[in-house]
N, C-alpha and C positions, 0 to 999 in steps of 0.2 A: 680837544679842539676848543680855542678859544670862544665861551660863548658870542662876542659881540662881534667878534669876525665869519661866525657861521649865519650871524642873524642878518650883517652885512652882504654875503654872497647868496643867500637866499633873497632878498632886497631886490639885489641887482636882477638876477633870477626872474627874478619876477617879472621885473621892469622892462627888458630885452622882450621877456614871453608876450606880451602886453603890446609894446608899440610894433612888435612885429604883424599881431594880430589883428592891429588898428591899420596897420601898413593895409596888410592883405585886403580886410572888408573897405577901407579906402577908395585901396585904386584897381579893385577887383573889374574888370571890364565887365559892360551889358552884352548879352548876346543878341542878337536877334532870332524868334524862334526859327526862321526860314535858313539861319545857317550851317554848314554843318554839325553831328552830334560832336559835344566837345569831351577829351576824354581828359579826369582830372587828373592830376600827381599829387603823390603824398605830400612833396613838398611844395606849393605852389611855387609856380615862377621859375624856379631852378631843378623842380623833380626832373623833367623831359629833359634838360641840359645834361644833368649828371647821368642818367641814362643810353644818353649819346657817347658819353666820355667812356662809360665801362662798357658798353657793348657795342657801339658803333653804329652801321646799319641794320645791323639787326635787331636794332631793337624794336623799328619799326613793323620787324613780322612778331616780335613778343607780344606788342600790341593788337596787332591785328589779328595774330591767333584769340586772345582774350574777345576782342569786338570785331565781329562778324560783322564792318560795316565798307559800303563801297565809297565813303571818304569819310573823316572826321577832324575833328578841329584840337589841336593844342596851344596849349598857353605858354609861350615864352618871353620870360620878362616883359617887357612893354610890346611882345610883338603876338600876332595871332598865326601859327601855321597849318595850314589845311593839307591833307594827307591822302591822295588819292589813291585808290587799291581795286579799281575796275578796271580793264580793259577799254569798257565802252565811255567811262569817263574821261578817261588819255584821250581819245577823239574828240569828246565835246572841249578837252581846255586845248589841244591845237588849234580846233576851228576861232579861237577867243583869241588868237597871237597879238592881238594889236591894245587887248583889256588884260591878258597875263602876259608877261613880257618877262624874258631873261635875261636883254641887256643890262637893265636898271636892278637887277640882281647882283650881275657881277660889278657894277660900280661900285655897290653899296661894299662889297666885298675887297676889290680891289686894292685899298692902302696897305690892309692886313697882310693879301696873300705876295704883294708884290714888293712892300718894303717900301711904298711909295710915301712922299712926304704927305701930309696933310692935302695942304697944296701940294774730292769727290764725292764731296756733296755734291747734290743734283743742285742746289739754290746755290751755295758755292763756286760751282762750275759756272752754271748759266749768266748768273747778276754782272760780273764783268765785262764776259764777253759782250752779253748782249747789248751793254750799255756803252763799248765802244763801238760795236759793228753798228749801232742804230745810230749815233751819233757822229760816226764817219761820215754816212750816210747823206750827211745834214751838212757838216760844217768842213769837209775836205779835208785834203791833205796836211791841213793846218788845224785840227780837229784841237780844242784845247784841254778835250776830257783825255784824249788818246795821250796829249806831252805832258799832263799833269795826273799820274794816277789817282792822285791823292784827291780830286777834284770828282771820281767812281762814290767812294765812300761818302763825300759830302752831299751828294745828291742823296745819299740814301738816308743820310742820318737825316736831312729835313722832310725826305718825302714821309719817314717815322713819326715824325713832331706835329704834321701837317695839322692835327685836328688844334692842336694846344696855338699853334701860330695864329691859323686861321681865325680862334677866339678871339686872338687879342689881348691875352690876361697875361700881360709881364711876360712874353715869351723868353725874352733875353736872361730869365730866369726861370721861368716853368718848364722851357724846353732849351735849355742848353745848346746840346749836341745839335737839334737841330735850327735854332737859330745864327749859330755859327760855322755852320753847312751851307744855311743860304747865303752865306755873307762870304764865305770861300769861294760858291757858286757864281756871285756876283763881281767877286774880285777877277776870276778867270778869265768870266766872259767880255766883262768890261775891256780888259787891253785884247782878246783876240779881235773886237769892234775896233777899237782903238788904232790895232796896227795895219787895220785896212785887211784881217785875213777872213773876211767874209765874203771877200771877191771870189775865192778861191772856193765857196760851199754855193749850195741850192739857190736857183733864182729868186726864190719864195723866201727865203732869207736874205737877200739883199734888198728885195722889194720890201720885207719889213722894215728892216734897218733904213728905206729910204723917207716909208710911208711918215715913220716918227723923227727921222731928222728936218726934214722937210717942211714940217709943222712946229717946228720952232723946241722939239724934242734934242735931247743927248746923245751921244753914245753909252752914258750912265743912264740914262731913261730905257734904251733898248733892251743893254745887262738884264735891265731888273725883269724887265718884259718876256724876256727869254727862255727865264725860269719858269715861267709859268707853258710855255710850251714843251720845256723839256719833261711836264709833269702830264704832259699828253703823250708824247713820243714815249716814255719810259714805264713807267710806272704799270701800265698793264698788259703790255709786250711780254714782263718776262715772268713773271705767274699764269700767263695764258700759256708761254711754249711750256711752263713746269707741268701743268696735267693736264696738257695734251699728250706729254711723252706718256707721263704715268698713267692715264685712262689707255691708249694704244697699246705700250708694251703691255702691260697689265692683264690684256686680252688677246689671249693668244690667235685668235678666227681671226678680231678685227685687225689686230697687225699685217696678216698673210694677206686678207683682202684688200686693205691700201696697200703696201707694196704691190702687188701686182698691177694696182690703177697706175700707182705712180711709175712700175716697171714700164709701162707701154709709155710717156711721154719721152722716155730716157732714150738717149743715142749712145752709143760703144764704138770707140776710133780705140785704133790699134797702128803702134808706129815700132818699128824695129828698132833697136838700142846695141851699146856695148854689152857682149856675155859678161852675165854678173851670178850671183848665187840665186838668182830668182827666175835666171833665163833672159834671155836677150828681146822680151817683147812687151812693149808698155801700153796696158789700156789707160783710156779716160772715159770717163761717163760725165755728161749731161745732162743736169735736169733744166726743162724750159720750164720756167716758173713762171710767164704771162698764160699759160693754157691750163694749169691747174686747176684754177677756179668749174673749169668747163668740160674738163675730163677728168677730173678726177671727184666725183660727185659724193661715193662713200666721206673723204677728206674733210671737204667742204661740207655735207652733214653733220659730221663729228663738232667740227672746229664753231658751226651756227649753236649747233646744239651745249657746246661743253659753255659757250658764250651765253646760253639762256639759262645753263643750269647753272653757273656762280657767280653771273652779276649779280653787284652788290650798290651799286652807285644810284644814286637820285639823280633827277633832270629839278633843279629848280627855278621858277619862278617869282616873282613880284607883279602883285596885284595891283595896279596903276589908278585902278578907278572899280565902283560899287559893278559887279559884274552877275549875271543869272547865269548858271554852269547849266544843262541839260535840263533846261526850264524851273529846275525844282533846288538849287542851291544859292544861295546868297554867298557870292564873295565879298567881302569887305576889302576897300583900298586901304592900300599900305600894307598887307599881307604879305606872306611868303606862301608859295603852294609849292609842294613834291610830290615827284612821280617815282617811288620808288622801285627801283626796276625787279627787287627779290620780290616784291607781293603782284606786279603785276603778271611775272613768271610763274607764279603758283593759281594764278585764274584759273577756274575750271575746265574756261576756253580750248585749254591745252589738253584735256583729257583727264580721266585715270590716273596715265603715269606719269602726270604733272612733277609731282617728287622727283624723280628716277630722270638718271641721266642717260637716254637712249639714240646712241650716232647715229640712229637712220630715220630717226625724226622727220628730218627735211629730205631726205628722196622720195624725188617724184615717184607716184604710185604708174606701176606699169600700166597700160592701156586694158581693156576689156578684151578678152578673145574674141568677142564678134566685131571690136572696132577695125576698120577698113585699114589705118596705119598700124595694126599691132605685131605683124607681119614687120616693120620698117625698124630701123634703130632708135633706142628709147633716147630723147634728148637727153644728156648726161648733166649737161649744167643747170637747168630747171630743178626748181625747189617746191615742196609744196606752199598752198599759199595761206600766208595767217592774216587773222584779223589783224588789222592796219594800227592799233592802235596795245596790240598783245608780244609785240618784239620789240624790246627797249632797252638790246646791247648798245646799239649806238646811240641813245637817247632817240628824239625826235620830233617834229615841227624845228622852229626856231636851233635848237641843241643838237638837231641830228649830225653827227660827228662827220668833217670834211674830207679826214684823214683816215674811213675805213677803209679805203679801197687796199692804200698803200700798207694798212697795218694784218689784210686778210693777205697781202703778198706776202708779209715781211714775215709773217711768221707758218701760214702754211709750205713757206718755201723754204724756210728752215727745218720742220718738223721732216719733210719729205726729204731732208736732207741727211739728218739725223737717220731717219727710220730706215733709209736706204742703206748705209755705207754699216751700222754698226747694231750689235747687238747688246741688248739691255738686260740686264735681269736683277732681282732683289740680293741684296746683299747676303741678305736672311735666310733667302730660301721661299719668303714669302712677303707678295704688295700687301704693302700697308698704307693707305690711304689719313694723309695726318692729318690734323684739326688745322683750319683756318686761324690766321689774324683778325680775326671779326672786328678791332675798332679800329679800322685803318679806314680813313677817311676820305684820302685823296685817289685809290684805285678804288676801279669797278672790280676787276678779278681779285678778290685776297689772297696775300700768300700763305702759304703753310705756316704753321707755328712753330714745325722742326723740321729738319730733315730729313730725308729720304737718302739712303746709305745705297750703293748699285754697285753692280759688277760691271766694266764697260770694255769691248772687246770690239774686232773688226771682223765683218759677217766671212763666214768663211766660204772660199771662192773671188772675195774681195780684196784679200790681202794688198796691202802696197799697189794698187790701182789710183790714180788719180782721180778729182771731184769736179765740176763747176757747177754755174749756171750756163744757160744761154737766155737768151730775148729773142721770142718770135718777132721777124723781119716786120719791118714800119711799127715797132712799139718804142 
């Protein structure tokens, strides 16, 4: 090697080592001792970033396994993030709604995530489907995911990308696939506004659409706006119904004992037909899916509990103004703070079997033998009750999610659907429970990293029976 060109790249070498090191002691920020412990990275400024990129959410419990701490502080680029990991701390930054605030979060966020100007496999099977039947749901007869297939795969390649968009670094190159997912996604939605076929879907969708035209907004401004709800409606719908099956089938007690809860909601109509090779009499079953919640309590433990054991999602915040957390923290304005839902589910709060995912978590504990009602029928829809501040599927304060009601229907009343008509088994011989997508950013549930291969058949007794729902009268 040329001496004077290696004495040159050692030079330069130097030079990079040097003003980056001047960089850092520079513009390294003060802390104040009163805030929380900060914990550093190897790399300053970008360590905690790249950590996000390779491990996602979780990286937050790598940390907090290392520091045994009920918040701490990190340093990202010019921004300070405080990291909460108490239960009793999630209480004290609720009580603070109006000094931590999530609106002025998602502003700050918004251009990025919306594209706004300045100004038999079981995952195979499910992801389609569910992503038309949830968005029928929404957008009617004139659904635009349902007339354009190809509009299924675009939503997924960007809900994929979401972290690399979200950044803001060149997506249109860093993330391809799904930078050009959302821009499909927005061409869809755009002319289904356009041709007036949102008259045809949910009032709450034309109420948006009116909310933003009204105010001097687009039908191009809505599009964009849209996608970000279909990252609510989708995205953890159908990783929630994927191990729900597989935790249920997987167990063979707990499968028997929710079917038989969900057996007793079910009605059986029988009508006589033309003699065919099956016999001339056709049942139907019905499941009433507004009473589940309330009789079917096993279900509904499972479905609370499988939602504490693999949330994955943050509630974030923006620090508005210098704030005192539970008398003894210093938040600093202009902050981000997270409440990440995996550390707050591993509080001790919970017990023991904190780890361990166990569906009867939340049934109520039967009454005392000497209590005076124990004698009477155990209320079935009651749960037991947690700290206020230790259940953070749906986020909470400010974030707590509008749309759980609709989404504990949408999918216990599919699971109960499922579990009723068909039988499941490994392909193998034996459940295998696969490894998460740990750096997916925009669900709370992650999905599997591979698939799960099944055998799938119709329960025998059930042959060729017909399905529905019903709706209990005045819902």
């Amino acid at each position: 090697m040329d001496l004077s060109l290696f004495s040159t790249f050692v030079g330069v070498s130097l030079l990079v080592v040097v003003v980056y090191v001047s960089l850092v002691y520079l513009f390294s920020p003060t802390y104040d001792p009163r805030e929380p412990p900060v914990i550093s990275s190897l790399i300053p400024y970008v360590g905690h970033i790249l950590g996000l990129l390779r491990y996602g959410q979780r990286y937050f419990e790598i940390l907090s396994a290392r520091n045994n701490l009920p918040i701490y502080t990190l340093q990202t680029l010019n921004k300070r993030t405080y990291v909460v990991n108490s239960a009793d701390l999630v209480t004290a930054v609720e009580r603070n709604e109006k000094t931590i605030a999530f609106f002025p979060f998602v502003y700050s966020l918004a251009p990025r995530f919306f594209d706004l100007a300045p100004d038999s496999r079981t995952m195979d099977l499910i992801r389609p489907r569910f992503t038309i039947a949830s968005t029928e749901s929404i957008y009617g007869k004139r659904n635009p995911i349902r007339l354009d297939p190809e509009l299924v795969e675009a939503f997924w390649d960007f809900e994929k990308d979401f972290t690399m968009i979200l950044l803001g670094l060149y997506p249109k190159y860093t993330a391809r696939k799904g930078y050009a997912g959302r821009r499909k996604l927005h061409h869809g939605l755009n002319g289904y506004f356009n041709r007036g076929d949102h008259e045809y879907g949910l009032g709450v969708l034309k109420a948006r659409h009116d909310a933003v035209t009204n105010n001097g907004g687009t039908t191009d401004d809505v599009a964009r706006f849209e996608i970000g709800d279909l990252i609510g409606v989708l995205v953890n719908a159908t990783p929630t119904f994927f191990w729900m099956l597989l935790t249920i089938y997987s167990d063979a007690a707990l499968l028997e004992e929710i079917r038989t809860e969900i057996g007793a909601t079910m009605t059986t109509t029988t009508t006589t037909t033309e003699p065919s090779a099956t016999g001339n009499r056709k049942r139907k079953h019905e499941i009433d899916i507004t009473v589940l919640e309330t009789q079917c309590p096993l279900l509904l433990s499972a479905y609370r509990e499988l939602l504490r054991h693999r949330t994955q999602s943050s509630s974030s915040r923006s620090v508005i103004r210098d704030t005192i957390l539970a008398s003894q923290y210093l938040l600093k304005k202009d902050s981000v703070l997270l409440v990440p839902g995996a550390l707050i589910h591993a509080d001790p709060i919970w017990g023991p079997d904190r780890t361990e995912y166990n569906p009867r978590r939340f049934l109520k504990p039967p009454p005392p033998p000497s209590s005076p009602s124990a004698a009477a029928p155990q209320s079935s829809g009651a749960a037991k009750v947690v700290h206020p501040g230790a259940y953070r599927a749906w986020g909470g304060g400010q974030t707590l999610c509008p749309g759980r009601f609709f989404a504990t229907t949408e999918i216990t009343g599919a699971v109960a659907m499922v579990l009723m008509r068909f039988e499941m088994e490994a392909a193998g011989g034996k459940w295998v429970f696969p490894k998460v997508e740990g750096n997916r950013v925009a669900s709370s549930i992650h999905p599997p990293s591979t698939d799960v291969r099944v055998r799938i058949r119709e329960r025998v007794g059930y042959e060729g029976d017909g399905w529905g729902f019903i709706f209990a009268e005045g819902v």
